[in-house]
C-alpha positions as CSV (number, residue, x, y, z in Angstrom):
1,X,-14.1,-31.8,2.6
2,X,-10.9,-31.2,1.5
3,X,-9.2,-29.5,4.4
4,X,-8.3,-32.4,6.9
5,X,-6.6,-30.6,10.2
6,X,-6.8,-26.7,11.9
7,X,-5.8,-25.0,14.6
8,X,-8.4,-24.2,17.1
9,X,-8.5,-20.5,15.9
10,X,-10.6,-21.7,12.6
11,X,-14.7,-22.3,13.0
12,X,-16.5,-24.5,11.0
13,X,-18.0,-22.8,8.8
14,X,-14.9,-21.3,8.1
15,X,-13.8,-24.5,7.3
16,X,-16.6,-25.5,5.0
17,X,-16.0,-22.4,3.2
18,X,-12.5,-22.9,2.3
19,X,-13.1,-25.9,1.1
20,X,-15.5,-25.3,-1.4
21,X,-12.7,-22.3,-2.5
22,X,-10.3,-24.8,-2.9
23,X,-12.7,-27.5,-5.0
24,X,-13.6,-24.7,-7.2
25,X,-9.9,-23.3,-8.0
26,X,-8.2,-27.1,-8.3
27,X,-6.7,-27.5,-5.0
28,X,-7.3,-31.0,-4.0
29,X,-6.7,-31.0,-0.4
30,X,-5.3,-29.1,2.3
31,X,-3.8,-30.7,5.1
32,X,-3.8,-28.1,7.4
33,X,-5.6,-24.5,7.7
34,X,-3.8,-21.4,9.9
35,X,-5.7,-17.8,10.3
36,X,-2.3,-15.9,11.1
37,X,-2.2,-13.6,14.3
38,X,-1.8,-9.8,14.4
39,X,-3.3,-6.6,12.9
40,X,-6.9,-7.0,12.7
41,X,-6.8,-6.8,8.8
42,X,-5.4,-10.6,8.8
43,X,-7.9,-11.5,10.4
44,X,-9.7,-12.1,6.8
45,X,-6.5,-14.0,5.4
46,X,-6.4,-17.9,5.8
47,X,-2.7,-20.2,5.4
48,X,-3.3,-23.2,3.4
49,X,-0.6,-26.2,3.5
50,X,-1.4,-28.5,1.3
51,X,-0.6,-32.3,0.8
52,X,1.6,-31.6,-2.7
53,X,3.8,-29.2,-0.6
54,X,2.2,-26.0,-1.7
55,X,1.2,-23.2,0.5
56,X,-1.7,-20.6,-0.1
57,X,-3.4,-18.0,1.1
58,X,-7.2,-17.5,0.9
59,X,-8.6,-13.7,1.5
60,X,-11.6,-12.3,2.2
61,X,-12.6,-9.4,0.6
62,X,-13.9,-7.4,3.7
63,X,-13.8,-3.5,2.2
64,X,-17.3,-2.5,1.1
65,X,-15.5,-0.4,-1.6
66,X,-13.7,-3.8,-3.1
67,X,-16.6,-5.2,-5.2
68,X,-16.2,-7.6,-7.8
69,X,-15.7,-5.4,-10.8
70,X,-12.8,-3.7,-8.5
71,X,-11.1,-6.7,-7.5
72,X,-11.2,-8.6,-11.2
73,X,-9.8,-4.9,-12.2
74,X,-6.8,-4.8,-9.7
75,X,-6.2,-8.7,-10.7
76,X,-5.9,-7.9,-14.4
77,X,-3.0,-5.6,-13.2
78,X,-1.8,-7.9,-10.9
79,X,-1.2,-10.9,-13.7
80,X,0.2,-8.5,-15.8
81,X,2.8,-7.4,-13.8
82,X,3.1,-10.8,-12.1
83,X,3.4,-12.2,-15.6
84,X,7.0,-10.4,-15.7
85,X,8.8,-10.1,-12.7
86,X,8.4,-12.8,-9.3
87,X,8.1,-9.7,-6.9
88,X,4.0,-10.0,-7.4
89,X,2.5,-13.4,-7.0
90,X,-0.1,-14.0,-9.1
91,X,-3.9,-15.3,-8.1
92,X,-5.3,-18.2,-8.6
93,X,-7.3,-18.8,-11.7
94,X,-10.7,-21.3,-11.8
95,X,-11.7,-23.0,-14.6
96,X,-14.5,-20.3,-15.6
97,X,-11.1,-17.8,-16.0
98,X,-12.0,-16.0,-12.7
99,X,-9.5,-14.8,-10.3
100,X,-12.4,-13.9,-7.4
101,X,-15.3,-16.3,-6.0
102,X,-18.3,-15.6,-4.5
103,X,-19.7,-17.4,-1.1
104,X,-22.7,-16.4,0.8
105,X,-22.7,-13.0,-0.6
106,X,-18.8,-12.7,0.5
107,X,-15.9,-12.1,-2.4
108,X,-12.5,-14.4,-1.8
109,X,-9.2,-15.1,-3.9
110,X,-6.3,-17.4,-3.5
111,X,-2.9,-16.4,-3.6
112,X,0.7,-18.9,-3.8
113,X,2.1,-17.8,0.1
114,X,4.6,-16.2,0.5
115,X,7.3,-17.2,2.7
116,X,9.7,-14.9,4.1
117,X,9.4,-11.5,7.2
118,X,7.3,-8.5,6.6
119,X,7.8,-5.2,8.6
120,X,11.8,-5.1,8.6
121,X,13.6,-1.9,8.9
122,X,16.8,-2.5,8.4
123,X,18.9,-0.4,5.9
124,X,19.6,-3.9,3.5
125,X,15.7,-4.2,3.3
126,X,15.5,0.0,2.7
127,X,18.1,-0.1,-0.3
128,X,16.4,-3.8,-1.7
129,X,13.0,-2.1,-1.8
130,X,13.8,1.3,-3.4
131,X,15.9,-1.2,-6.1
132,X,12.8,-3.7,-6.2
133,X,9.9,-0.7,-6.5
134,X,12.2,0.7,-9.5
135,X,11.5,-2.7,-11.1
136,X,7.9,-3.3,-10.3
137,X,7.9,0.1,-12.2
138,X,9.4,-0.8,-15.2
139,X,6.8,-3.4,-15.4
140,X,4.1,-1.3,-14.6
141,X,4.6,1.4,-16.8
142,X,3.9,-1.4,-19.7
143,X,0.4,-1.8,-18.5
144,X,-2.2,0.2,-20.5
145,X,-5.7,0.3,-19.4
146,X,-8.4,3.0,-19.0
147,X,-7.8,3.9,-15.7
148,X,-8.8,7.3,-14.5
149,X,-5.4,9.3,-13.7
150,X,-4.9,10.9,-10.1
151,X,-2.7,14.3,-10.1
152,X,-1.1,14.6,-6.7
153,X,-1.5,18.6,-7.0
154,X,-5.6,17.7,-7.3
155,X,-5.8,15.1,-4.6
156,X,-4.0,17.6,-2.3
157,X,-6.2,20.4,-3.2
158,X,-9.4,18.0,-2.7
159,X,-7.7,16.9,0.8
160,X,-7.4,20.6,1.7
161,X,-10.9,21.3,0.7
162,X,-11.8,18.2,3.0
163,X,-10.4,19.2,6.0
164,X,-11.3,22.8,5.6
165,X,-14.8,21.4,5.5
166,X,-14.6,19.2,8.5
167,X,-17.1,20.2,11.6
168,X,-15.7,21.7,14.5
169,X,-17.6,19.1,16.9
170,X,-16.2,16.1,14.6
171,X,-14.0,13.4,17.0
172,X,-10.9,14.9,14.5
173,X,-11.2,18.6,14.6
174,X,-11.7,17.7,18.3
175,X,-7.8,15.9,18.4
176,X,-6.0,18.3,15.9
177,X,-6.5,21.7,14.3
178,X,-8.3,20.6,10.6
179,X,-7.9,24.2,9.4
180,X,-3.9,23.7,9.9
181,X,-4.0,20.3,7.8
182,X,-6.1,22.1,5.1
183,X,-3.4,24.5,5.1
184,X,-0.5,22.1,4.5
185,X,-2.5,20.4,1.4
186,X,-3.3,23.5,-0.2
187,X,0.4,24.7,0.6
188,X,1.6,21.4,-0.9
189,X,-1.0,21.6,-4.3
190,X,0.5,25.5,-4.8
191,X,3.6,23.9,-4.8
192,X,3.7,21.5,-7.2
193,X,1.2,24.2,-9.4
194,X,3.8,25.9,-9.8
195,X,6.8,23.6,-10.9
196,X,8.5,24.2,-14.0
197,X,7.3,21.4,-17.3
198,X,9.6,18.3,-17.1
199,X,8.8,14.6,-17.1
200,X,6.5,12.8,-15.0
201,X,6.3,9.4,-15.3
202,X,2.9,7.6,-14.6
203,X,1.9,4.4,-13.9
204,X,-0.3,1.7,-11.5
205,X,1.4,2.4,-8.4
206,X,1.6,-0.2,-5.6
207,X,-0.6,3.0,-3.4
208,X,0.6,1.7,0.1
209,X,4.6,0.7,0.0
210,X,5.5,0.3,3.5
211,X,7.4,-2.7,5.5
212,X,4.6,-4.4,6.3
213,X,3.6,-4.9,2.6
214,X,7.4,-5.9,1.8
215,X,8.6,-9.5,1.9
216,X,12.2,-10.4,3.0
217,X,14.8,-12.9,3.2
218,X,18.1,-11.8,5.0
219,X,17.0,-8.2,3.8
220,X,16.8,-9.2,0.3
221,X,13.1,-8.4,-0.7
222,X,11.5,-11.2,-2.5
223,X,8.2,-9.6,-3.2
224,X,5.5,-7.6,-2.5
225,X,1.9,-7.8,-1.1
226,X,-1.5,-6.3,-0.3
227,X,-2.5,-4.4,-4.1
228,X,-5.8,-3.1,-2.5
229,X,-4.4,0.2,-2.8
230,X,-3.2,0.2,-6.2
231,X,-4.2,3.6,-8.0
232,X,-2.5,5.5,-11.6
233,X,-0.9,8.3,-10.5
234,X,3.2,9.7,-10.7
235,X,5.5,7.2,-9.8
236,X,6.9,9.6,-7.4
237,X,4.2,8.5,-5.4
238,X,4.9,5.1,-4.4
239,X,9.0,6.6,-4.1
240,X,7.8,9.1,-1.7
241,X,5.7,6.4,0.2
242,X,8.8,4.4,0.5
243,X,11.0,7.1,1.8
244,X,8.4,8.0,4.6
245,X,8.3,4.6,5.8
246,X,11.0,3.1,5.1
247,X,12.8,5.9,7.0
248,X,11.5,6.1,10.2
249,X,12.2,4.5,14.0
250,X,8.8,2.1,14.3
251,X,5.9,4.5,15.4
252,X,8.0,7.6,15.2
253,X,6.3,10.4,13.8
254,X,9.9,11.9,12.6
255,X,11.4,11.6,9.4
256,X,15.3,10.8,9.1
257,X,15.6,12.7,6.3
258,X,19.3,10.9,5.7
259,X,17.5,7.4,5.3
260,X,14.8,8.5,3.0
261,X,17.2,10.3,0.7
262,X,19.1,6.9,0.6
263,X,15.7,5.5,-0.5
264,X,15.1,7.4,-3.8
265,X,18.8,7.8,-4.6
266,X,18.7,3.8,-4.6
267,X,15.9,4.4,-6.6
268,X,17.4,6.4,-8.6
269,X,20.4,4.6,-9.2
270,X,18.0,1.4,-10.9
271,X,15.9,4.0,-12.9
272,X,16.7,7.7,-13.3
273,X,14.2,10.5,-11.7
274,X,13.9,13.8,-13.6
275,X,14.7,17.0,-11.4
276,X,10.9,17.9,-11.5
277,X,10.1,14.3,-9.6
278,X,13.2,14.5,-6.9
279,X,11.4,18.2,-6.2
280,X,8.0,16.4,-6.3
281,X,8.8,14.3,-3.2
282,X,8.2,16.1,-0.4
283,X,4.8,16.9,-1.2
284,X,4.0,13.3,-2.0
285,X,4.5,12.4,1.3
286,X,2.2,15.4,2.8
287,X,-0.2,13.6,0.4
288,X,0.3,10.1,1.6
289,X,0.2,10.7,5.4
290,X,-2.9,13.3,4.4
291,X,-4.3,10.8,2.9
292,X,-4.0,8.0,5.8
293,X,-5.0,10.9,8.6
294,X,-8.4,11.5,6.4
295,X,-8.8,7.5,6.2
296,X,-8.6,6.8,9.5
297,X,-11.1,9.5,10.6
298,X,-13.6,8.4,7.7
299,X,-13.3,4.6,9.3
300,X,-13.5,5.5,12.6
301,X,-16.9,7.6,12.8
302,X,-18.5,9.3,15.7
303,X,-15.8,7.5,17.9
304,X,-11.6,7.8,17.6
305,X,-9.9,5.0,19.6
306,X,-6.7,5.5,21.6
307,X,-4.9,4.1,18.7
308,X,-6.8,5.9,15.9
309,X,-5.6,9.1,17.9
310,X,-2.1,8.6,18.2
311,X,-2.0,7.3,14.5
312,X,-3.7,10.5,13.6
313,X,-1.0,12.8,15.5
314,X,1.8,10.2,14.6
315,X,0.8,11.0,10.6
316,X,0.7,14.8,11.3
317,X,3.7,14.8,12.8
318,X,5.2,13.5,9.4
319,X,2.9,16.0,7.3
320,X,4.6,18.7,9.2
321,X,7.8,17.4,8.8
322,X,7.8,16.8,5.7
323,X,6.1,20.2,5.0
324,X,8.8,22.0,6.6
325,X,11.8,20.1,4.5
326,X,9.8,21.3,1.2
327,X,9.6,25.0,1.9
328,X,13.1,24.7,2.1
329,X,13.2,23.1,-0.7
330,X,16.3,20.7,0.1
331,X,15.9,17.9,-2.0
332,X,16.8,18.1,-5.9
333,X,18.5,15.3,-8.1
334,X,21.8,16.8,-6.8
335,X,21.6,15.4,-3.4
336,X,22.8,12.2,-5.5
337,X,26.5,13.5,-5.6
């Protein structure tokens, strides 16, 4: 077997299974195997040292949703983009030219680690990130596949058609009036309906550009990670993603409407927005914390833990906020001057 030491959080058959993942992608031996700590998502991720000196990092594919066909598609993208700038890490490649690998029914990949902090706040990190997503961008927008093209007006209608549908004895419309989120989507769709033409960039956006999916060295951002989320839609998306959460006190369900506006104008200042996109913004992240409410009630199903809840009312808060700063309409490309 060519994994020789663990720590006592690995089983066996864990341990046999990684080492048939590395024989069949060229690792020769691993000297010691760690299955970090934390949110329950890592608990599918394994940290491979090696004997060479290289590190890695094995992941189970646990989302029923990620079958192979989805995972070889987001990889395609993911060596494409990794192919020009060091802020993705590419996977691992076995000698059959597959990127994913298949063990008693279960899907893996193996990944170079990443060393470095995830999660940081701190306004160096916020201005590296908006600079860094403006790059992955550039590269992203080279990428040309047949991808199917989500409108943010559409998914917002769709979201307010999916809350308005929601039962009145479901754990959600229980916790929080549905019939008042349906009514921020469809306020949110109408909005951007009725926009004036302009440009609209679209590309493969990273879908899910938080701290937590942002590596760091002294606040300088070094790459980026988790592409589970990855989706073709506007740009703006991923920009109004990074000012909702890069913006925020940790678990706050407030915007700081100051911070955020530093994160596109940071942005903005690596790769120029049209006024149509800065206007966009707002909405996009009504769509984004939307999106996350609706995800976490579909996990949860017939039960909501105390953490689901205050997630839920946490993200709400945010849709509201962010709802209320885009009637006003206070956010154009002049709020770079």
């Amino acid at each position: 077997m060519p994994i020789v030491s663990s720590n006592s959080g690995v089983d066996l058959r864990s341990l046999q299974t990684l080492g048939f993942i590395l024989k069949t992608f060229g690792i020769a031996e691993a000297i010691r195997v760690q299955q970090p700590l934390g949110s329950p998502r890592r608990a599918y991720i394994w940290k491979l040292e090696c004997a060479d000196g290289t590190t890695y990092v094995v992941r189970q594919h646990h989302r029923h949703d990620l079958t192979r066909q989805v995972i070889t598609r987001l990889h395609q993208f993911i060596l494409f983009v990794g192919s020009r700038t060091t802020l993705v890490r590419r996977p691992l490649i076995d000698k059959n030219g597959s990127s994913v690998i298949e063990v008693n029914g279960v899907l893996y990949s193996v990944f170079p680690y990443v060393f470095g902090e995830a999660g940081s706040l701190s306004s160096g990190t916020r201005i590296s990130a908006a600079k860094n997503l403006a790059q992955f961008h550039s590269c992203s927008r080279l990428f040309h596949s047949s991808w199917s093209t989500e409108i943010s007006r559409e998914s917002l209608a769709s979201l307010g058609h999916l809350f308005s549908s929601e039962s009145r004895d479901s754990p959600l419309a229980k916790l929080i009036s549905t019939a008042r989120l349906a009514e921020i989507a469809s306020r949110a769709s109408s909005r951007l309906a009725i926009l004036p033409p302009g440009p609209i960039a679209i590309c493969v956006v990273h879908g899910d550009f938080h701290p937590e999916n942002v590596i760091t060295i002294s606040d300088s951002v070094t790459s980026f990670i988790d592409y589970d989320s990855l989706r073709r839609t506007e740009r703006s998306y991923d920009i109004a993603v990074g000012m909702d959460t890069f913006s925020i006190s940790r678990n706050s369900s407030m915007i700081n409407w100051k911070n955020a506006i530093s994160f596109v104008q940071n942005y903005h200042a690596r790769d120029s927005l049209s006024p149509i996109e800065w206007r966009m913004l707002p909405d996009l992240i009504i769509r984004r914390n939307l999106l996350v409410i609706w995800w976490i009630a579909s996990r949860a199903g017939s039960t909501l833990t105390d953490s689901s809840k205050e997630s839920i009312m946490r993200h709400a808060g945010r849709a509201l906020h962010a709802a209320s700063f885009a009637t006003e309409n206070l956010l154009s490309v002049d709020t770079t001057d």
